[in-house]
C-alpha positions in Angstrom: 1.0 5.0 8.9 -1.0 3.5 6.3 -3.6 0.0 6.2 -4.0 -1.7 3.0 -7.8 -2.9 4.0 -8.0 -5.2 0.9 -5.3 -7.4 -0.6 -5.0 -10.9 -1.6 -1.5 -12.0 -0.4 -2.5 -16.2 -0.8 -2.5 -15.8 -4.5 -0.2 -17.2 -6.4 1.1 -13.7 -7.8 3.0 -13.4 -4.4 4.5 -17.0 -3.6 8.3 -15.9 -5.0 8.4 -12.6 -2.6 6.0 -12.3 0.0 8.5 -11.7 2.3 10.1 -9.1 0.3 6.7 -7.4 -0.6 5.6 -7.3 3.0 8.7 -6.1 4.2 8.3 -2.7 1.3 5.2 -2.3 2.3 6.2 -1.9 5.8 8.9 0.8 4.9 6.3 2.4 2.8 4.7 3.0 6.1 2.0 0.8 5.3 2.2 -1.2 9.0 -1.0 -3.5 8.7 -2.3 -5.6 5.9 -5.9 -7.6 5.7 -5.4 -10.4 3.4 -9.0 -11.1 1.8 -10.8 -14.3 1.8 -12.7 -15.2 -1.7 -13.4 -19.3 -0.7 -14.2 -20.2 2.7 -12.6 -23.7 1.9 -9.2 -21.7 1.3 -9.0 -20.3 4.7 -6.2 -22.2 5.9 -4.0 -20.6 3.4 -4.9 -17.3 4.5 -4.2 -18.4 7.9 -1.0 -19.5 7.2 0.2 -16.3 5.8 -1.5 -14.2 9.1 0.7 -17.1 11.6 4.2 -16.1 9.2 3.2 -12.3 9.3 2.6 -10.8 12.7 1.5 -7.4 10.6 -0.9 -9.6 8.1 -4.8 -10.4 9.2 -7.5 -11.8 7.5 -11.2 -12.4 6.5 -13.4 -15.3 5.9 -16.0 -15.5 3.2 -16.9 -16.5 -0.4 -16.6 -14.3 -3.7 -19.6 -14.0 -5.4 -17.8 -15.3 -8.8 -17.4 -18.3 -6.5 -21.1 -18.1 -5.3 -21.9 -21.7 -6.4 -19.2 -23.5 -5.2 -19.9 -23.2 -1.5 -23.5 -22.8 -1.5 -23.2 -25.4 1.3 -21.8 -22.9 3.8 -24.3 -21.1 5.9 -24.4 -17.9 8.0 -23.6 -20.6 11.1 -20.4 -21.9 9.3 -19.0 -18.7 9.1 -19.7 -17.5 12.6 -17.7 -20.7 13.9 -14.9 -20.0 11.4 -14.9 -16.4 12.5 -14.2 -17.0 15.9 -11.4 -19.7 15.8 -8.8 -17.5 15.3 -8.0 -13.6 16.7 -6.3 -13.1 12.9 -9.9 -13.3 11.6 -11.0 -9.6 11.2 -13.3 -9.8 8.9 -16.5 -12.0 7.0 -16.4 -11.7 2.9 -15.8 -10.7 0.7 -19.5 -11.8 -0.7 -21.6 -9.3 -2.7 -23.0 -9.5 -6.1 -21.1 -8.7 -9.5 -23.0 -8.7 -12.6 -20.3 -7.7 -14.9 -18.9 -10.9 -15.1 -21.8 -14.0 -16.0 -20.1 -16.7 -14.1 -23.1 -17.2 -11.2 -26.6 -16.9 -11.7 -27.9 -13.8 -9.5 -30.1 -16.4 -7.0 -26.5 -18.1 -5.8 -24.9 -14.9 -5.3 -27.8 -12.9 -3.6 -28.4 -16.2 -1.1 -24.4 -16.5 -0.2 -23.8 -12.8 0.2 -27.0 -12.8 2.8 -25.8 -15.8 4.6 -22.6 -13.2 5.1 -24.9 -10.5 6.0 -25.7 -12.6 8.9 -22.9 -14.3 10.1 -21.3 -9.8 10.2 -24.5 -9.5 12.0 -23.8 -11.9 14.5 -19.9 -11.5 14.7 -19.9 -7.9 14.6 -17.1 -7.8 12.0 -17.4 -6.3 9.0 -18.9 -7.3 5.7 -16.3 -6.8 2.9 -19.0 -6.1 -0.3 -17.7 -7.1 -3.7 -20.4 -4.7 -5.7 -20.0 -4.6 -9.8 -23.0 -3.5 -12.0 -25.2 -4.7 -9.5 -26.0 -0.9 -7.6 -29.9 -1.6 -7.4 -29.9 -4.9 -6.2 -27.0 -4.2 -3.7 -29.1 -0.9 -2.6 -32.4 -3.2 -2.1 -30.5 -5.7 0.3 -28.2 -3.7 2.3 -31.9 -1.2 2.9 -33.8 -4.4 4.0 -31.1 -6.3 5.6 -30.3 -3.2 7.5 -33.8 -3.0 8.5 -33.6 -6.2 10.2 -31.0 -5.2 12.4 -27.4 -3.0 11.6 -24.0 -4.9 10.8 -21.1 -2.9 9.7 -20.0 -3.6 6.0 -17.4 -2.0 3.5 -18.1 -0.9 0.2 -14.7 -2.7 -1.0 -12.7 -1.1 -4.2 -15.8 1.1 -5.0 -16.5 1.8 -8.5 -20.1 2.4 -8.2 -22.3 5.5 -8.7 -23.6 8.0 -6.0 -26.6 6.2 -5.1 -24.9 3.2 -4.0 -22.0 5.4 -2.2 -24.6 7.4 -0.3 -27.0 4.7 0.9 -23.6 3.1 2.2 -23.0 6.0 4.3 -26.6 6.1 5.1 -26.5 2.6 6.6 -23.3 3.2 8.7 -20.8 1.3 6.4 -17.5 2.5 5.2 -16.7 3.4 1.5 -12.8 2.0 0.3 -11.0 3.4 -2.8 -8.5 1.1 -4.4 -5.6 2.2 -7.1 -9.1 3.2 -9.5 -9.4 5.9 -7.7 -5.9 7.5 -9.1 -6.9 6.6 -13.1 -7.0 9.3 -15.1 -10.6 8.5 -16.3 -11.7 8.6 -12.7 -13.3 11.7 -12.1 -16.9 10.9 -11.6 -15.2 8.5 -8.8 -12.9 11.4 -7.3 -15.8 13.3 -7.4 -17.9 10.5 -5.7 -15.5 10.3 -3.0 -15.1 14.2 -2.2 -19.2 14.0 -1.2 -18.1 11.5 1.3 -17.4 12.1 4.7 -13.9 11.8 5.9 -14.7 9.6 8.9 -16.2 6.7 6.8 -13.0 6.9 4.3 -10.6 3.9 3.8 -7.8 3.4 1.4 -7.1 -0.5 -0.3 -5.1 -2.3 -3.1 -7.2 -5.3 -3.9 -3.3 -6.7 -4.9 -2.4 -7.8 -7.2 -5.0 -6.4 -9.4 -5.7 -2.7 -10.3 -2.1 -1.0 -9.4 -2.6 2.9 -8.8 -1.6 5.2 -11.3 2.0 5.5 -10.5 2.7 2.4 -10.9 -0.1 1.3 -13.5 0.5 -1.7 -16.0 2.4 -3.3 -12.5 1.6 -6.1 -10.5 -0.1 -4.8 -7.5 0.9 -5.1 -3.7 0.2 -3.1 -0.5 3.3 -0.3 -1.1 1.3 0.9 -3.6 -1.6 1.9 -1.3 0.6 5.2 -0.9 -0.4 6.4 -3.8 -4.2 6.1 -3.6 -4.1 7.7 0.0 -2.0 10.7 -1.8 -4.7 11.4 -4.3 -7.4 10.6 -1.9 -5.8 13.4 0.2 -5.5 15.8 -2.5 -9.5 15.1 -3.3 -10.4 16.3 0.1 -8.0 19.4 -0.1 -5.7 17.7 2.6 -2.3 16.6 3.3 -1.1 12.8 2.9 0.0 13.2 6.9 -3.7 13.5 7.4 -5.5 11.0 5.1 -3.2 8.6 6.2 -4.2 9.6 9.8 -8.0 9.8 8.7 -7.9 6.2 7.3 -5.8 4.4 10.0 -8.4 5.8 12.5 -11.1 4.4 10.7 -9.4 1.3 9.7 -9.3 0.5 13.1 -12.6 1.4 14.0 -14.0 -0.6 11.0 -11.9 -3.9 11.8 -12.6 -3.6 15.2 -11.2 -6.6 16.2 -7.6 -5.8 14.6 -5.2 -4.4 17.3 -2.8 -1.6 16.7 1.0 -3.0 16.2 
């Protein structure tokens, strides 16, 4: 058994097949899905999908290349939204990308606290969206965590060791998507071979960034399989037991997400 901890199944990459795509990925072995939030105003959407798909959950949050749009939305607003619905597993994914100079650093740093927060208060975990930004994401996770702990996931990490081992330092969870498998990886592989097996998950971030096998593809949660296979053979283990590994902390992560 397999959890694809990070996929977008409300985009519009997915409307022809979901039903087929969910249905692979369950005879994939991939049982549970967590469908990711990136505007708080879209939630109904994602809640849609989690009401079709009794395997399918979800999060609620903004993406920080959406920063501005929903600047409105405080850390109170997305406790409330949290707790309407048991399908709601999650708050983000907020963070802080640099790479791509569509928000000013001010909006993103002042929505992704407001998330900080509202996981704070929930006690569900913060899905982080970090790109180029490792010493500002290192500076607030160290003072926010200082204020009092909240679990978080370093989502699709891409990142370098400092930002990987101040996660783990903190108590949140590390999460390797399809990148993981690329050829011109290894300082990731070799990133995620420090890390200890117990704060290990596996993603997609569908349809974006399918895993070696099926590269130059649309992505979607069967392909997990193949980032748990070379996560696996990083840490000298068998696929049996990384998927075991990652379920068990999948579940201990997204604590409110049952076992089906």
């Amino acid at each position: 058994m397999l959890i694809d901890t990070h996929c977008h199944l409300d985009f519009a990459d997915f409307d022809s097949e979901r039903d087929e795509l969910i249905e692979r990925a369950h005879e994939a072995g991939v049982r549970q899905m967590v469908t990711i939030s990136t505007r708080v105003r879209k939630l109904d959407s994602l809640l849609a999908i989690t009401d079709k798909y009794p395997s399918v959950f979800c999060s609620v949050g903004t993406h920080p290349n959406n920063a501005s749009e929903e600047l409105d939305i405080q850390a109170e607003n997305l406790i409330r939204l949290a707790n309407l619905h048991d399908k709601i597993v999650a708050i983000g994914e907020a963070g802080l990308d640099y790479f791509y100079d569509t928000q000013t650093p001010a909006d993103q740093k002042t929505g992704f606290i407001r998330h900080i927060e509202a996981a704070r208060e929930t006690g569900l975990p913060l899905v982080i969206h970090s790109r180029s930004a490792d010493e500002d994401m290192i500076e607030i996770l160290t003072a926010e965590s200082g204020k009092g702990a909240f679990p978080f996931i370093l989502h699709c990490f891409s990142a370098g060791p400092d930002l990987a081992r101040a996660g783990i330092e903190l108590g949140g969870y590390v999460s390797f998507s399809g990148i993981l498998t690329f050829p011109k990886s290894e300082e990731i592989r070799a990133i995620a071979k420090t890390l200890p097996t117990d704060r290990l998950l596996v993603e997609t971030d569908a349809p974006y960034l399918a895993p070696k096998r099926w590269r130059g593809k649309r992505n979607e949660p069967s392909y997990v399989v193949n980032t748990a296979e070379v996560l696996a053979d990083v840490h000298g283990l068998t696929y049996e037991k990384m998927a075991a590994i990652t379920t068990e902390n999948a579940f201990r992560c997204f604590s409110k997400m049952p076992r089906l």
